[in-house]
C-alpha positions in Angstrom: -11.9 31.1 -12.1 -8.5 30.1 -13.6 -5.4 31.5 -13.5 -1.7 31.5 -14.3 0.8 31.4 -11.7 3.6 34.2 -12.2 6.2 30.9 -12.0 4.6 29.7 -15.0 5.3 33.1 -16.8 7.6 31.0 -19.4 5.1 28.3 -19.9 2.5 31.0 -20.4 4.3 32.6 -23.0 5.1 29.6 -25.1 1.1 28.7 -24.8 0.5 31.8 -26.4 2.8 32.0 -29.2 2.2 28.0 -30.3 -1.6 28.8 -30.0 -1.4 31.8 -32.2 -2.9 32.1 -35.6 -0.8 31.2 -38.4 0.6 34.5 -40.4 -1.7 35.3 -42.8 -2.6 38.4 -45.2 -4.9 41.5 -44.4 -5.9 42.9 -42.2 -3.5 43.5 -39.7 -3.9 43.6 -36.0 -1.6 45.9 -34.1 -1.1 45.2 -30.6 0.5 48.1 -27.8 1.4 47.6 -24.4 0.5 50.4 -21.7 0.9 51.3 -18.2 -1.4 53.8 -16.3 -1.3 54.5 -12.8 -3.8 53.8 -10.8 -4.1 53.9 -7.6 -6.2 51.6 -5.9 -4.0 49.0 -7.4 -1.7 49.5 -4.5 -3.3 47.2 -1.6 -3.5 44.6 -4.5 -0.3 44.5 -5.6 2.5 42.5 -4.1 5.0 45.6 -3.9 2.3 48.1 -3.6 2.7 49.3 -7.3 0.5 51.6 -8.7 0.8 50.5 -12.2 -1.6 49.1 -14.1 -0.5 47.1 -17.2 -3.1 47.6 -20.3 -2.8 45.8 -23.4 -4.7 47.1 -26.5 -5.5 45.5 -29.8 -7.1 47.6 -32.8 -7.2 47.5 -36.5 -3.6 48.6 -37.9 -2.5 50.5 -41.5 -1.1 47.4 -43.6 2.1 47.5 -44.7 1.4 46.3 -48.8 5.1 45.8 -49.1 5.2 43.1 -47.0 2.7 41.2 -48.6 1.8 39.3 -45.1 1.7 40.3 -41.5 1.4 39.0 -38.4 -1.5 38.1 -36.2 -0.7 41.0 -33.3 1.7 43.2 -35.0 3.8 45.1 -31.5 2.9 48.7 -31.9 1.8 48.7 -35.7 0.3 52.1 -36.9 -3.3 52.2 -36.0 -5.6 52.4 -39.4 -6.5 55.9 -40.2 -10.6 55.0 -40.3 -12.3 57.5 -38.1 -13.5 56.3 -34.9 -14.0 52.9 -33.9 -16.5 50.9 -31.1 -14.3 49.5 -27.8 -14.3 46.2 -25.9 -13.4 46.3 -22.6 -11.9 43.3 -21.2 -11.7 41.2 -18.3 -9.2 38.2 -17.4 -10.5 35.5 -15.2 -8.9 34.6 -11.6 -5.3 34.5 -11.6 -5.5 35.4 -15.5 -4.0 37.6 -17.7 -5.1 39.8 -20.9 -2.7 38.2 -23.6 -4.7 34.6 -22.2 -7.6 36.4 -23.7 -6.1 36.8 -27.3 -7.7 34.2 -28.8 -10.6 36.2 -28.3 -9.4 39.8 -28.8 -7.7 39.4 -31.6 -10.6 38.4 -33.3 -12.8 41.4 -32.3 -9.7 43.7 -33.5 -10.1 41.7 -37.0 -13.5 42.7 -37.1 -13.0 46.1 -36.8 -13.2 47.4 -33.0 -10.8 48.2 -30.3 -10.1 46.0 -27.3 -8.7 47.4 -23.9 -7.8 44.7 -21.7 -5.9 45.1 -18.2 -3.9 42.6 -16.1 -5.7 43.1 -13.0 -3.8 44.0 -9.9 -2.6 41.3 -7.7 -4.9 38.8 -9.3 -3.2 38.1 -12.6 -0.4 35.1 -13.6 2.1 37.3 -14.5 3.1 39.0 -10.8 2.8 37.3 -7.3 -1.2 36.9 -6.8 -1.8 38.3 -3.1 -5.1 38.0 -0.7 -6.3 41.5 -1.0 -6.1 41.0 -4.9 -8.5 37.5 -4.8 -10.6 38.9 -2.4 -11.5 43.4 -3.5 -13.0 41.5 -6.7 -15.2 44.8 -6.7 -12.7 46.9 -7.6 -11.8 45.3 -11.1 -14.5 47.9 -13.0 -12.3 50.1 -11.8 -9.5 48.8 -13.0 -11.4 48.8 -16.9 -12.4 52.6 -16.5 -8.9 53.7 -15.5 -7.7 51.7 -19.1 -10.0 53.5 -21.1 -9.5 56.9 -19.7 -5.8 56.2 -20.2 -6.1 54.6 -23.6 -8.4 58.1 -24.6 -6.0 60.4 -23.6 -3.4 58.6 -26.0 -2.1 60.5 -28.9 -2.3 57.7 -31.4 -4.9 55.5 -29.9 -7.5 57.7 -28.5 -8.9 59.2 -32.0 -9.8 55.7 -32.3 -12.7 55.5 -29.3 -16.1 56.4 -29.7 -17.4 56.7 -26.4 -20.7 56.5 -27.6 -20.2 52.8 -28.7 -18.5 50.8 -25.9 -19.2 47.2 -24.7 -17.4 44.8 -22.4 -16.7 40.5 -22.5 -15.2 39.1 -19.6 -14.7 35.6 -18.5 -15.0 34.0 -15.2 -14.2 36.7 -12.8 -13.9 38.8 -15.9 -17.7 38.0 -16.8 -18.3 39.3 -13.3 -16.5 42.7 -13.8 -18.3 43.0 -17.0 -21.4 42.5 -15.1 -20.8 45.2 -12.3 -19.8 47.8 -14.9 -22.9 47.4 -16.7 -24.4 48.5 -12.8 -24.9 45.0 -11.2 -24.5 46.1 -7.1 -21.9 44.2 -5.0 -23.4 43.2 -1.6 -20.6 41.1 -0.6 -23.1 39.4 2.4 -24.8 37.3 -0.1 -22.2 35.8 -1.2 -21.5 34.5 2.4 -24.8 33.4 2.8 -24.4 31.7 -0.3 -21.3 29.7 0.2 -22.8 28.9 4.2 -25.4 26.9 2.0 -23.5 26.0 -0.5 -20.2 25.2 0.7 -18.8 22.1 -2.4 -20.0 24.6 -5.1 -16.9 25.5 -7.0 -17.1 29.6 -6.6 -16.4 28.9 -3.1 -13.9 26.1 -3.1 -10.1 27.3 -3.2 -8.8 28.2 -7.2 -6.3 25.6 -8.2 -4.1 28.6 -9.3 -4.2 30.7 -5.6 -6.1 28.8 -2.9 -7.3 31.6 -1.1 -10.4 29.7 1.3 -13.1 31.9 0.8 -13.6 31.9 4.9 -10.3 34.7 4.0 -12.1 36.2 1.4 -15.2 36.7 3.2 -12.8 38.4 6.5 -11.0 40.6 4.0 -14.4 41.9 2.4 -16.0 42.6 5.9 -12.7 44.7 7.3 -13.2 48.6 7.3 -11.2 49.7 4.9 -12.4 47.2 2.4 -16.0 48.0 3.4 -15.1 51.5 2.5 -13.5 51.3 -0.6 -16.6 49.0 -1.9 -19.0 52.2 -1.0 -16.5 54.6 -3.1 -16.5 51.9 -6.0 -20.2 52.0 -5.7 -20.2 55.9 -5.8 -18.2 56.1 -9.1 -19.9 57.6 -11.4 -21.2 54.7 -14.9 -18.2 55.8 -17.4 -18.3 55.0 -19.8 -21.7 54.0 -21.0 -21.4 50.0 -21.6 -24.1 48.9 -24.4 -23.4 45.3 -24.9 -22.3 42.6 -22.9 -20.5 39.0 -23.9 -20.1 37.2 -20.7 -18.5 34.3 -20.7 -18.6 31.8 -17.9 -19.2 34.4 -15.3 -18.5 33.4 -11.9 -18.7 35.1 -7.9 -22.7 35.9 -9.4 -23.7 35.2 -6.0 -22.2 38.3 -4.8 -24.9 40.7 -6.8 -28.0 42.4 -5.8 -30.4 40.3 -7.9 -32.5 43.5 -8.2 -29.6 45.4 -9.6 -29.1 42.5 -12.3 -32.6 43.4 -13.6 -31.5 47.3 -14.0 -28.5 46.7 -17.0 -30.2 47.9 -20.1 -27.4 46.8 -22.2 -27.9 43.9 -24.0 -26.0 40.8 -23.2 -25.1 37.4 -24.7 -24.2 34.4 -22.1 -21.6 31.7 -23.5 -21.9 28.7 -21.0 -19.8 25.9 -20.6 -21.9 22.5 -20.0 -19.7 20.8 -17.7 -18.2 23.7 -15.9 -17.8 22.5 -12.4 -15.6 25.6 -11.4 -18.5 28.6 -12.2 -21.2 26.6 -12.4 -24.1 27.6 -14.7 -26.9 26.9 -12.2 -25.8 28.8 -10.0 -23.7 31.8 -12.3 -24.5 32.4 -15.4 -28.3 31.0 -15.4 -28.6 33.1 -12.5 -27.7 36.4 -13.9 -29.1 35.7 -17.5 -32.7 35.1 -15.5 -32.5 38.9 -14.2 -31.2 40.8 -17.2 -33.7 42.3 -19.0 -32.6 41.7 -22.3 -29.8 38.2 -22.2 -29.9 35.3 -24.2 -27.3 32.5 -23.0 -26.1 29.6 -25.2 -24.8 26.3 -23.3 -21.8 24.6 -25.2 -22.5 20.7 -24.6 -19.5 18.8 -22.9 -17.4 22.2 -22.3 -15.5 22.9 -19.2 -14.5 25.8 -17.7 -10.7 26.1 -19.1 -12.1 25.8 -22.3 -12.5 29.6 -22.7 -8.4 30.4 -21.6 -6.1 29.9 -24.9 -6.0 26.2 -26.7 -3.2 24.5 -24.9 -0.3 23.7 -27.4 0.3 19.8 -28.7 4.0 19.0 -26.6 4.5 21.7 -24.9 7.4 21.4 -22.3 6.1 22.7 -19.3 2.2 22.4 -19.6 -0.1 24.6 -17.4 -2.5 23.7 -14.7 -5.6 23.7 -16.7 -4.3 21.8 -19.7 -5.7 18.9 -18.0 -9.2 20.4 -18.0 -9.7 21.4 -21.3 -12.6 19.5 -23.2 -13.6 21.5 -26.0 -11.6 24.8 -26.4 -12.5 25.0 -30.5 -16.2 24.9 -29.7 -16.2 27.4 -27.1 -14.0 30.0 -28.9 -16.3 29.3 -32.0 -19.5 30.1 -30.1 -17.8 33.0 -28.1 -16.2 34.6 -31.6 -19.9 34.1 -33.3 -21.8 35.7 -30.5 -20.1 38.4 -30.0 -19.7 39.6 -33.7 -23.4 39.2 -33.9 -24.0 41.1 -30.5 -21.6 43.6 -31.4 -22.4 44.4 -34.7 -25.7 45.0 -33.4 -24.8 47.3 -30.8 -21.6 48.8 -31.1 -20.7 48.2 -34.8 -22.3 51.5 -36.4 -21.8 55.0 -34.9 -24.8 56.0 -32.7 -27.5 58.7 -34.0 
């Protein structure tokens, strides 16, 4: 469940723009930064903020006197095409969206719109804090809020069909794509689960905020936690999510297993073979076994940091999971390929 310390914002930044796409020709891909407020974002956030940062990448109008354009143009013109299908998407531990470019620039080039969100006071580019590791339930929350905020834009919301919506998420993110789909948080099982299974990596301290989950576990179980886990459970399935690409999921063990078998949207696991921090025995397997209608691919050799941003060749200050990569290429292939298969499946074509 990787993450980027907010010391490392620098590093972070130079990872992204020396793993970036070379400049190329049509089509373009605009990019637009947002903030929504959003309330339960303040017991997560290290000053109590409100805020929740949103980034947003959709097909832009080209500009055919420049000839080329960049990858992510900053608050390009969105193309004037009618209505377009939505990716929600979720960061892993300690992450942040713009880690998940690699991914969502790609689904923009193909046509759709992807909301991502820096998740309160579990993301690399603020201070990470306890309640933010440990109210994992609340990031779906955190993904609705985008897209009601992204709607009500001006210039981005003619873009949205709400009747064709589907969310990727990796790590922690591939859980909050799971619990939006309706998979129930029963955070009990996952302390049963980690008093059995104490070395698996989901319950060992993240390199990027060692939180022991024994502090996790006391967080979940205090009252007002307690309570804001029944209002999440309360809130009403907006929007509809029809497809799911869920990358590496981890904190599985947390789910109802009977809720798992009540998502009707279809859903495409992308494993990583030697991912010792979310492992697929007891993650992704897990969940793909119980979905009705999952198929999961296993990428030989891969790790778990293989599905963050390719680390850049000589970079200055290199980042805690630079180490760990194996086979980012391979992964990003099979995560790209999948989900423009799943998606053009699903979301790609307006509903009847």
């Amino acid at each position: 469940m990787i993450g980027l310390r907010a010391p490392l914002c620098l590093a972070v930044l130079f990872l992204l723009l020396c793993a970036a796409p070379a400049t190329r020709a049509e089509p373009v891909i605009g990019q637009r930064l947002m903030i929504a407020d959003h309330p339960p974002a303040a017991i997560r956030s290290a000053d109590g903020s409100t805020r929740l940062r949103i980034t947003v990448w959709y097909p832009a109008a080209s500009d055919d006197s420049a000839g080329t354009a960049p990858p992510a143009a900053r608050d390009a013109p969105p193309a004037a095409r009618g209505r377009r299908g939505v990716i929600l998407l979720s960061h892993g531990f300690g992450g942040a969206a713009v880690a998940m470019g690699w991914f969502a620039a790609a689904m923009a080039e193909a046509g759709y719109v992807v909301i991502g969100v820096d998740h309160p006071g579990n993301n690399g580019l603020d201070p990470m804090t306890r309640a933010g590791a440990a109210l994992f339930f609340e990031r779906p929350g955190d993904l609705r809020r985008a897209y009601d905020h992204v709607a009500a834009d001006a210039e981005l919301g003619p873009l949205l069909d709400p009747d064709r919506v589907a969310a990727a998420g990796f790590s922690a993110g591939g859980f909050t794509t799971l619990a939006l789909a309706g998979a129930r948080v029963e955070p009990e099982r996952l302390r049963r689960f980690c008093a059995a299974n104490p070395d698996d990596g989901v319950c060992r301290p993240q390199i990027e905020y060692a939180v022991p989950i024994k502090d996790v576990l006391a967080i979940l179980d205090s009252a007002p936690a307690r309570a804001r886990l029944a209002q999440a459970a309360a809130a009403r399935p907006h929007p509809r999510i029809r497809a799911l690409l869920v990358m590496a999921p981890a904190i599985v063990q947390a789910f109802d297993p009977a809720s798992l078998a009540t998502i009707d949207a279809e859903a495409r696991f992308i494993l990583g073979g030697a991912d010792h921090v979310a492992p697929g025995t007891t993650n992704g397997l897990v969940a793909a076994a119980r979905l009705p209608r999952a198929h999961h691919q296993i990428v030989p050799d891969a790790g778990h940091y293989d599905f963050l941003a390719t680390c850049a060749a000589g970079s200055p200050d290199p980042l805690p999971f630079c180490a760990h990569q194996r086979r980012p290429a391979a992964v990003h292939r099979a995560a790209i390929t999948a989900a423009l298969d799943l998606f053009a499946r699903t979301i790609g074509k307006r509903a009847q």
